[in-house]
Each structure stands twice: as C-alpha cells, then as structure tokens.
VOFILUM-258773 format. One record per atom (N, C-alpha, C): residue number from 0; residue in three letters; atom name; y, x, z. Coordinates in nm, 2 decimals, padded with zeros to 4 digits. Atoms other than C-alpha are relative to their C-alpha. Example, Ala and Ser with C-alpha at 12.3 -4.5 7.8 and 13.67 -1.06 7.14 Angstrom:
<rs>
{r 0; ala; N; {-00.12; 00.09; 00.00}},
{r 0; ala; CA; {-00.45; 01.23; 00.78}},
{r 0; ala; C; {00.12; 00.09; 00.00}},
{r 1; ser; N; {-00.11; -00.09; 00.00}},
{r 1; ser; CA; {-00.11; 01.37; 00.71}},
{r 1; ser; C; {00.11; -00.08; 00.08}},
</rs>
This chain:
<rs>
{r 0; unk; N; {00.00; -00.14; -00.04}},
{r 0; unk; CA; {04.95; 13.08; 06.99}},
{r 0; unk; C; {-00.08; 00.08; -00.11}},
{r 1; unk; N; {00.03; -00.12; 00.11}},
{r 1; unk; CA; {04.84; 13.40; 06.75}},
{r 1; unk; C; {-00.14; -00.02; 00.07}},
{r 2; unk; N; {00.12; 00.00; -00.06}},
{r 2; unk; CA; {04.48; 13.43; 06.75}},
{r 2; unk; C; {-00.02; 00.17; 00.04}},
{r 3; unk; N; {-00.01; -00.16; -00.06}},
{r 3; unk; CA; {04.47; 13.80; 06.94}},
{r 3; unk; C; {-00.12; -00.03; 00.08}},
{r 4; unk; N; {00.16; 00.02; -00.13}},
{r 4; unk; CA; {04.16; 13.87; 07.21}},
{r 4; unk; C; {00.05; 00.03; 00.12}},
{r 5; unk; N; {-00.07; -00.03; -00.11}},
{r 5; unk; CA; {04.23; 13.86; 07.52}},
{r 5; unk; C; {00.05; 00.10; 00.05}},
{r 6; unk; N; {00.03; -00.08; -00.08}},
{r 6; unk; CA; {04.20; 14.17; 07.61}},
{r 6; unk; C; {00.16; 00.07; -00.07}},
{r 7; unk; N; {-00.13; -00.01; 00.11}},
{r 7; unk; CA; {04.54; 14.26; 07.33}},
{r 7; unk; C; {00.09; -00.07; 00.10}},
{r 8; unk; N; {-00.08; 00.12; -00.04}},
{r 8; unk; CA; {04.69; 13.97; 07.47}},
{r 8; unk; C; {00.04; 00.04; 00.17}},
{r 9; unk; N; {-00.03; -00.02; -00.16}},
{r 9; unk; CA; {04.67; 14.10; 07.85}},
{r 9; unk; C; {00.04; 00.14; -00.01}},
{r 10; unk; N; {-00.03; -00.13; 00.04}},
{r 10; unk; CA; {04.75; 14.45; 07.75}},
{r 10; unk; C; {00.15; -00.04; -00.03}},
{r 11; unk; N; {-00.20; 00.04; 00.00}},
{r 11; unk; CA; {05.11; 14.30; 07.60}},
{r 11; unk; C; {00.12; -00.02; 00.12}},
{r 12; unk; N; {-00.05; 00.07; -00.11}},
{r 12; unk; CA; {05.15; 14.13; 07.90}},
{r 12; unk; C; {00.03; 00.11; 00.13}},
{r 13; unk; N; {00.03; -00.06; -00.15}},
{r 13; unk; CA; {05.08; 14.38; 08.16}},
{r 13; unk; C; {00.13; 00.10; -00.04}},
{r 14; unk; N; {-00.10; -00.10; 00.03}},
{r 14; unk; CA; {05.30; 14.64; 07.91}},
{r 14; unk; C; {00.15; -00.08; 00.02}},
{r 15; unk; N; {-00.14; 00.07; 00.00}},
{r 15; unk; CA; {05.62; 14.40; 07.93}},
{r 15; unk; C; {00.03; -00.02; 00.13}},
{r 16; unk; N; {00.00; 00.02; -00.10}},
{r 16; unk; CA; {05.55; 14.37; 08.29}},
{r 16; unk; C; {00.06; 00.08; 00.04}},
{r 17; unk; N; {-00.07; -00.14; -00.06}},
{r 17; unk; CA; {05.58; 14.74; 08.36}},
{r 17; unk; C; {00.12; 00.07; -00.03}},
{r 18; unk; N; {-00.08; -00.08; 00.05}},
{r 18; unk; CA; {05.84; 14.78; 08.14}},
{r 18; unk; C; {00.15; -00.06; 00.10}},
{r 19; unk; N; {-00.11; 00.15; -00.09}},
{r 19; unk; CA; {06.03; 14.49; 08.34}},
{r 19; unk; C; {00.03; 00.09; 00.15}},
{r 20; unk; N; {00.00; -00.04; -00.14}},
{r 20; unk; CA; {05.95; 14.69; 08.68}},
{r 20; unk; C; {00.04; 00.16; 00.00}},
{r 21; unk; N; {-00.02; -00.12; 00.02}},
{r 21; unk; CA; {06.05; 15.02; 08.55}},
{r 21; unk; C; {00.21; -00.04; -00.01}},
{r 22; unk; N; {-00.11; 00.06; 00.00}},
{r 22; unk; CA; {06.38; 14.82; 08.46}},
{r 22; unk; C; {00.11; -00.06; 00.13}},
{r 23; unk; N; {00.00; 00.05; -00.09}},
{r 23; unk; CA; {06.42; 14.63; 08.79}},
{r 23; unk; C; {-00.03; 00.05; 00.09}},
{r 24; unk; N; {00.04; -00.04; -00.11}},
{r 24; unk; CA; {06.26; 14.81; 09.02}},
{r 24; unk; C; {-00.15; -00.02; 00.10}},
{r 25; unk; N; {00.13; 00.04; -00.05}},
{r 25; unk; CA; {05.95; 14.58; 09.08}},
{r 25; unk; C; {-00.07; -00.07; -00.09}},
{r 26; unk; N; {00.07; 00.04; 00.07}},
{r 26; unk; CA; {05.72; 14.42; 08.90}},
{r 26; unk; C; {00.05; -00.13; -00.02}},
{r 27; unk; N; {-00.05; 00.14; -00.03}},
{r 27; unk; CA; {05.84; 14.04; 08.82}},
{r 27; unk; C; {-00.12; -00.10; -00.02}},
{r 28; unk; N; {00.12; 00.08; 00.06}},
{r 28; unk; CA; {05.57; 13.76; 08.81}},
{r 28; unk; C; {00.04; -00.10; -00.07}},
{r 29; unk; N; {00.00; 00.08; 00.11}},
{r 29; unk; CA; {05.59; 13.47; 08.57}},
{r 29; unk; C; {00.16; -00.11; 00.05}},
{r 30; unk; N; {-00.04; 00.10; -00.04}},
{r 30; unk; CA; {05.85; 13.27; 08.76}},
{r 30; unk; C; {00.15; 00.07; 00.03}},
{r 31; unk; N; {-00.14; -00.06; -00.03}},
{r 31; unk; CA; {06.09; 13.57; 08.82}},
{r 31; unk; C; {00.00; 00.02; -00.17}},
{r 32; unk; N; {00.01; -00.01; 00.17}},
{r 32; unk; CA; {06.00; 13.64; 08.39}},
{r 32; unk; C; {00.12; -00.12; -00.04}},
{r 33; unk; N; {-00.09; 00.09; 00.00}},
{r 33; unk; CA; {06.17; 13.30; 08.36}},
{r 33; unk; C; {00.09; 00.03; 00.04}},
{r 34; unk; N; {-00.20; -00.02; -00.06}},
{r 34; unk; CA; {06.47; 13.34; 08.56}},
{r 34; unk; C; {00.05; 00.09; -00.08}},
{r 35; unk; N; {-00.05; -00.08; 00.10}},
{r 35; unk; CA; {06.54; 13.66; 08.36}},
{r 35; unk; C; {00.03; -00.07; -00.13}},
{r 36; unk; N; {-00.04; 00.07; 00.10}},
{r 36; unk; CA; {06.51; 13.47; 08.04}},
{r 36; unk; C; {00.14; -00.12; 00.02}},
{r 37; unk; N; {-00.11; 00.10; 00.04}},
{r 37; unk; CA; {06.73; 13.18; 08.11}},
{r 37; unk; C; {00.11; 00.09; 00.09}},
{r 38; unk; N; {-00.13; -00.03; 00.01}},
{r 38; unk; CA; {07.01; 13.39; 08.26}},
{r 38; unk; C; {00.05; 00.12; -00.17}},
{r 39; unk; N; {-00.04; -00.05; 00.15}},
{r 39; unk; CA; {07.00; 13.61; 07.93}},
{r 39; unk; C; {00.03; -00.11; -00.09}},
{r 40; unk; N; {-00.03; 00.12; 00.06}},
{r 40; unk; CA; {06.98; 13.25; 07.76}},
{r 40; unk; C; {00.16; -00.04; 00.04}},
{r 41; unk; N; {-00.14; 00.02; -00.04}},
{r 41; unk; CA; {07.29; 13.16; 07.98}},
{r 41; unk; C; {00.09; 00.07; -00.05}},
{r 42; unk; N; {-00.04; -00.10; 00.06}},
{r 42; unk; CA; {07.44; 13.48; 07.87}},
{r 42; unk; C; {00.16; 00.02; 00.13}},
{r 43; unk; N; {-00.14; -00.01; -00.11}},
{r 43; unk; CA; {07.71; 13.46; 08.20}},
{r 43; unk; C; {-00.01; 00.13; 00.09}},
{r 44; unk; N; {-00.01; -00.09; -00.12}},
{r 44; unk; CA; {07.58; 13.76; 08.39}},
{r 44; unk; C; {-00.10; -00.04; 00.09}},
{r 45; unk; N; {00.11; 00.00; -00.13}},
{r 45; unk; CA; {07.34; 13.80; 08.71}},
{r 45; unk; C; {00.03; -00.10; 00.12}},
{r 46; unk; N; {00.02; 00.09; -00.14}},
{r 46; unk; CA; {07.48; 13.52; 08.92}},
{r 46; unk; C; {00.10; 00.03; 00.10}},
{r 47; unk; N; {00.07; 00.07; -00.12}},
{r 47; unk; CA; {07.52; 13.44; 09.23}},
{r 47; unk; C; {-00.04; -00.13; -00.10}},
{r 48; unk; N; {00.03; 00.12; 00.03}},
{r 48; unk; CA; {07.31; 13.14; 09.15}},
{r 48; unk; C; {-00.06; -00.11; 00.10}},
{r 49; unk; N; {00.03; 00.08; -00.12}},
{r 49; unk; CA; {07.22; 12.83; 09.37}},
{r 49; unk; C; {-00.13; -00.04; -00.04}},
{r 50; unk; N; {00.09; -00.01; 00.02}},
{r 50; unk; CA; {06.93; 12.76; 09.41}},
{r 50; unk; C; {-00.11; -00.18; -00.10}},
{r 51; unk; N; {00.02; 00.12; 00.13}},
{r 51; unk; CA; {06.91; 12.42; 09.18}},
{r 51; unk; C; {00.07; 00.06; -00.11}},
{r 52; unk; N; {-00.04; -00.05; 00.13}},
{r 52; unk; CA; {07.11; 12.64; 08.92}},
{r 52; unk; C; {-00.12; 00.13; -00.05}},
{r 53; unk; N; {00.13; -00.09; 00.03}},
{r 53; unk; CA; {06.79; 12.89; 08.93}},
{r 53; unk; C; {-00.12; -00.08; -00.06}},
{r 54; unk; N; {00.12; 00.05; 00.02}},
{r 54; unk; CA; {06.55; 12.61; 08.88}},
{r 54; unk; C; {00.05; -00.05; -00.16}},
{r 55; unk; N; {-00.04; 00.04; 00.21}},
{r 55; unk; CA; {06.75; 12.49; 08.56}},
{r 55; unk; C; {00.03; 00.11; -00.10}},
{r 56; unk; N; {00.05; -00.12; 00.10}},
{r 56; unk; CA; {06.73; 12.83; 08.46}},
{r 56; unk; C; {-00.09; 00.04; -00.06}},
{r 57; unk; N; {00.17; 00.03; 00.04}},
{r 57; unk; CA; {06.36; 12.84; 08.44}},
{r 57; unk; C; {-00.01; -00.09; -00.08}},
{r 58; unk; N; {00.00; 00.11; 00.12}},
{r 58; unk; CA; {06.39; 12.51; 08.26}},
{r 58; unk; C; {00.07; 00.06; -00.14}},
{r 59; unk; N; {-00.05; -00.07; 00.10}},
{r 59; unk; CA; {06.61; 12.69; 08.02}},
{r 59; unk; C; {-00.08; 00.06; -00.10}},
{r 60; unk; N; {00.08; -00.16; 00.01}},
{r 60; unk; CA; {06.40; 12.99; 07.98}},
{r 60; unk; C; {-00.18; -00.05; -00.09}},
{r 61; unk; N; {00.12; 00.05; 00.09}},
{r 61; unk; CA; {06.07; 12.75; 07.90}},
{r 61; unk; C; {00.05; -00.07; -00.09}},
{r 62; unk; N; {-00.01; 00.01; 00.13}},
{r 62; unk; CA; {06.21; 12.56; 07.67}},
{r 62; unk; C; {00.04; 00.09; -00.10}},
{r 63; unk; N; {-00.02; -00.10; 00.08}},
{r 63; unk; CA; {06.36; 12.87; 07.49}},
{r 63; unk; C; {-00.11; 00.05; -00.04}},
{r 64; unk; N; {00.16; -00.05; 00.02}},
{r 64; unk; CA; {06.02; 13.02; 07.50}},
{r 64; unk; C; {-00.07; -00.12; -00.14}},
{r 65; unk; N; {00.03; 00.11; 00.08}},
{r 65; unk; CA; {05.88; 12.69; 07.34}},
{r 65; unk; C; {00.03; -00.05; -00.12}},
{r 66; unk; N; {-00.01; 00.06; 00.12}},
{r 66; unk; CA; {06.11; 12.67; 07.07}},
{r 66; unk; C; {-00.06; 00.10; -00.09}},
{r 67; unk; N; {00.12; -00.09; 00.10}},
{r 67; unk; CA; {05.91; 12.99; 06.95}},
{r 67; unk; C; {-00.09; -00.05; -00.09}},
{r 68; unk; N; {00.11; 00.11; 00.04}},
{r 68; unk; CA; {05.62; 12.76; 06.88}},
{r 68; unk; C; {00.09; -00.16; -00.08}},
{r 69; unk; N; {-00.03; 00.12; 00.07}},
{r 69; unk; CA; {05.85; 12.48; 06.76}},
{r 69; unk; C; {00.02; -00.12; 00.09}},
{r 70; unk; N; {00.00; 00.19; -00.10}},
{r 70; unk; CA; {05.81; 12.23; 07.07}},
{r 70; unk; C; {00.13; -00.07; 00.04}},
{r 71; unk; N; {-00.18; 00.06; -00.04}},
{r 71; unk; CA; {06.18; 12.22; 07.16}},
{r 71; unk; C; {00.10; 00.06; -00.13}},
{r 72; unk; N; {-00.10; -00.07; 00.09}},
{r 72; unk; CA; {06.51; 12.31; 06.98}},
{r 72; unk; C; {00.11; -00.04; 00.07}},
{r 73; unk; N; {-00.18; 00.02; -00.08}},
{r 73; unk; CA; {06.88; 12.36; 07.11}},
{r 73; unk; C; {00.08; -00.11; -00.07}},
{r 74; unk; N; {-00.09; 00.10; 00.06}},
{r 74; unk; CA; {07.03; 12.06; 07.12}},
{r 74; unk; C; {00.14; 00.02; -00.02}},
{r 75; unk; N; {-00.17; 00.01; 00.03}},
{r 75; unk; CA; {07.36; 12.14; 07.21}},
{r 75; unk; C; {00.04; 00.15; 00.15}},
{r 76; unk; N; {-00.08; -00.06; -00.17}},
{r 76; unk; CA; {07.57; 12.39; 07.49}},
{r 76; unk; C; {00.11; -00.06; 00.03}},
{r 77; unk; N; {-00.09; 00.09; -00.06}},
{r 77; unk; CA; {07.79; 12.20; 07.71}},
{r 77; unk; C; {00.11; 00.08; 00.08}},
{r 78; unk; N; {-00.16; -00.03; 00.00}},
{r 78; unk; CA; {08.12; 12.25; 07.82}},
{r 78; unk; C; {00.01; 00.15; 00.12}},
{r 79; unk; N; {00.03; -00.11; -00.06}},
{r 79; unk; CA; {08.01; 12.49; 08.10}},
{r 79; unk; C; {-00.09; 00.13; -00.09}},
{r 80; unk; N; {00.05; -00.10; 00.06}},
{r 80; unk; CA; {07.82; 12.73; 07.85}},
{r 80; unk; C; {-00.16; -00.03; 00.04}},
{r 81; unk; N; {00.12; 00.05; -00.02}},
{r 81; unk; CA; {07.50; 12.58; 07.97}},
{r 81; unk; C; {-00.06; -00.09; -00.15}},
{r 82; unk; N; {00.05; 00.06; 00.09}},
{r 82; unk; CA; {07.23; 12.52; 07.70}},
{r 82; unk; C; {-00.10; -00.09; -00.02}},
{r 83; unk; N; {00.10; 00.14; 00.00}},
{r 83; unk; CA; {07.01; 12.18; 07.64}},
{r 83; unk; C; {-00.09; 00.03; -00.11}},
{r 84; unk; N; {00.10; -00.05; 00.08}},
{r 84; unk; CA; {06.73; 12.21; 07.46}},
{r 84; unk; C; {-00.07; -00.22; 00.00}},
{r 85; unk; N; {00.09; 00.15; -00.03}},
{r 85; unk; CA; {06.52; 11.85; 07.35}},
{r 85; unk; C; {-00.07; 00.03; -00.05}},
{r 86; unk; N; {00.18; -00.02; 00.01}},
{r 86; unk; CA; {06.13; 11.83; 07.30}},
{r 86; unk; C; {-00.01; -00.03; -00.16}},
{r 87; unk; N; {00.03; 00.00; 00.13}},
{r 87; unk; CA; {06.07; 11.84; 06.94}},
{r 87; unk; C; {-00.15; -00.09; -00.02}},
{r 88; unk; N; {00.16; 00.02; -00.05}},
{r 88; unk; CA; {05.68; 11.80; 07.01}},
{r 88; unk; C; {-00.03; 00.00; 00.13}},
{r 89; unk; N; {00.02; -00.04; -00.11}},
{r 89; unk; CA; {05.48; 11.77; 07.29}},
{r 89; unk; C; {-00.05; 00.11; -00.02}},
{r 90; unk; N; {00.03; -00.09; -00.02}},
{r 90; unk; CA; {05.37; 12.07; 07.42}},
{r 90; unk; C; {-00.16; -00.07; 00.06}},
{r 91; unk; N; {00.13; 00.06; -00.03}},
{r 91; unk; CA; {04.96; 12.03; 07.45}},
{r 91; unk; C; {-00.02; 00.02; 00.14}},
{r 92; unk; N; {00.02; -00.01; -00.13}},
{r 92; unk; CA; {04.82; 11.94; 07.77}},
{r 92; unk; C; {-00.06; 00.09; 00.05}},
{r 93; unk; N; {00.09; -00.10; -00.06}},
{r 93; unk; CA; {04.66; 12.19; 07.97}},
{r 93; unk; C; {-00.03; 00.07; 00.15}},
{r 94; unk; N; {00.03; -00.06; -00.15}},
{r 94; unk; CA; {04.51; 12.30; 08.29}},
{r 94; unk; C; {00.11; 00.09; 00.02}},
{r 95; unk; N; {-00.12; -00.08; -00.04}},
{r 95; unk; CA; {04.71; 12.50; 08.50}},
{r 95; unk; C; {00.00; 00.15; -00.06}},
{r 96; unk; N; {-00.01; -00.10; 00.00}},
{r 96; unk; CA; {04.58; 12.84; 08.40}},
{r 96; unk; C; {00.02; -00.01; -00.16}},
{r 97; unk; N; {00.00; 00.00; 00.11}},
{r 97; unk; CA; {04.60; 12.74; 08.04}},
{r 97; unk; C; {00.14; 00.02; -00.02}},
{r 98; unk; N; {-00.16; 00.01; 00.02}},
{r 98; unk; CA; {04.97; 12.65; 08.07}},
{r 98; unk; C; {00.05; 00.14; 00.04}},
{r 99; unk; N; {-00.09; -00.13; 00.02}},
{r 99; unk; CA; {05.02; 12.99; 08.21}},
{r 99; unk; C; {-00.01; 00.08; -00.04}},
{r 100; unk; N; {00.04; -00.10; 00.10}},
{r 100; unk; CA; {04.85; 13.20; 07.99}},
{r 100; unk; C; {00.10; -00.01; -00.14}},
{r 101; unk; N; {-00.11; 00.03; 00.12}},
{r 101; unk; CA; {05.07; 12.97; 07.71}},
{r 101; unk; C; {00.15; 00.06; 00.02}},
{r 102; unk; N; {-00.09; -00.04; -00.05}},
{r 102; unk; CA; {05.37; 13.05; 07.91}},
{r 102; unk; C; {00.00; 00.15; -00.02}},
{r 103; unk; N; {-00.05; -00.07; -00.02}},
{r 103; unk; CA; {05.32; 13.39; 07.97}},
{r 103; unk; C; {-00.04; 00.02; -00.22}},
{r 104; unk; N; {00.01; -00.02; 00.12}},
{r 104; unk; CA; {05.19; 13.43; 07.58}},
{r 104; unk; C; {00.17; -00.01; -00.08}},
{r 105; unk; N; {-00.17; 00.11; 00.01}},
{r 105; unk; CA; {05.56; 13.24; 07.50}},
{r 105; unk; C; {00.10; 00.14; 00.06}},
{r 106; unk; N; {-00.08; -00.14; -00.09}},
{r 106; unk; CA; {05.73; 13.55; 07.73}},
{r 106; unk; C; {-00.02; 00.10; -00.10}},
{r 107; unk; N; {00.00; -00.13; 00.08}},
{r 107; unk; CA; {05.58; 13.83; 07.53}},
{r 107; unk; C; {00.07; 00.01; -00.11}},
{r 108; unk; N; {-00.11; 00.00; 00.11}},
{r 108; unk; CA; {05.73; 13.71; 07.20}},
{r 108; unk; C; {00.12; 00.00; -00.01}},
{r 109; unk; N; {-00.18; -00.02; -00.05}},
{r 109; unk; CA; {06.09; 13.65; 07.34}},
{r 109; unk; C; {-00.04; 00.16; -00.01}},
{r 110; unk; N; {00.02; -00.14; 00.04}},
{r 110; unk; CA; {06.04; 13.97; 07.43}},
{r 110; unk; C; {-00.01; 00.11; -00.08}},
{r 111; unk; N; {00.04; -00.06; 00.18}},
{r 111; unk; CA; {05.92; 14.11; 07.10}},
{r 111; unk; C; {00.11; 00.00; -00.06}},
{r 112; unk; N; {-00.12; 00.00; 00.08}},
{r 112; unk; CA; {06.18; 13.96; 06.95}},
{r 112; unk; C; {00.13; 00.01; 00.00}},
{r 113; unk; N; {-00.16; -00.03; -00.02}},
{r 113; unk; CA; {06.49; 14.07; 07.13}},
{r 113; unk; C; {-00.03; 00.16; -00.07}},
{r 114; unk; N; {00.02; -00.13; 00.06}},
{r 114; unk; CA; {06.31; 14.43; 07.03}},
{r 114; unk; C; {00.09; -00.01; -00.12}},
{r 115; unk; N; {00.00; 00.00; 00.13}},
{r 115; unk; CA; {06.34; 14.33; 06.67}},
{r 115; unk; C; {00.16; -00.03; -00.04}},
{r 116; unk; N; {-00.10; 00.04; 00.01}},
{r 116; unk; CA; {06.68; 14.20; 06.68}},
{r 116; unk; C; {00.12; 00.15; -00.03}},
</rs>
C-alpha cells in the first residue's frame, strides 16, 4: 500500500463512500463495496443473484482488488463469463482490522482507476 497518513487515506475512503450512496441511495459498507466490484468484474448486469453466486462475487471482487498490488492475476474466464483469478503471492497476514483497512485501501484504487480509464 502507498505510504499516505491516515487521515488522506480515510478521507478517500469516506469520499468514494459518499459518492457510492449518492449513486445508490445508501451508503455501502465494505462487503456491499465488494459485491459491486465483482458484478462490474462479471460485467452481466445487477442480477438476480443466489446467494452462493454473491459470495463468489466478493471472491471475485478481492482478488481483482489484489491484482492491484500484484497478489493474484486472471487466470482465465470460463465458459459462463465468470472470471478465476490464481494467487500470485501471498497476501501478508494480518489481523482483522489490518486486512480491512488493506481491503478497503485495495477499493479506493479500483475506484481511481475506473476514473482514469
């Protein structure tokens, strides 16, 4: 992760938050963040989704995040348009609030970078 101070770093976060709930309607927290990403990853549309096809969404969505940093990379998309992703590196271990500061850190750049696109 970029070395930024926290206080930058929660400022990004809070701004993509609001931008999300201005978008949406409500604010999303880190787990609805995910879901958004892996269905834009999926690229099929809003769904109906079951509720084991939402959880491999989120799976989606963190490894996509992660290939930011390099930890994973798209292995392949399979015959359904669903994308695999395999671990490149590990991703360092980390307490829980660490992992979700990395996570949501990982969110802002997607983010960023659909801007720049």
């Amino acid at each position: 992760m970029e070395h930024e101070s926290e206080e930058d770093f929660e400022y990004r976060w809070l701004k993509l938050r609001n931008e999300m709930k201005a978008r949406f309607g409500k604010k999303p927290d880190l787990n609805a963040m995910l879901l958004l990403i892996g269905v834009q990853e999926l690229g099929q549309g809003a769904g109906p989704f079951t509720k084991e096809q939402k959880q491999d969404l989120m799976h989606i969505a963190t490894c996509r995040v992660f290939s930011i940093s390099g930890y994973y990379e798209l292995d392949r998309v399979d015959e359904d348009g669903w994308p695999h992703y395999r671990l490149v590196r590990p991703v360092p271990f980390a307490n829980l609030k660490e992992q979700e500061r990395m996570l949501q850190w990982h969110i802002v750049e997607y983010f960023d970078s659909l801007e720049d696109d």
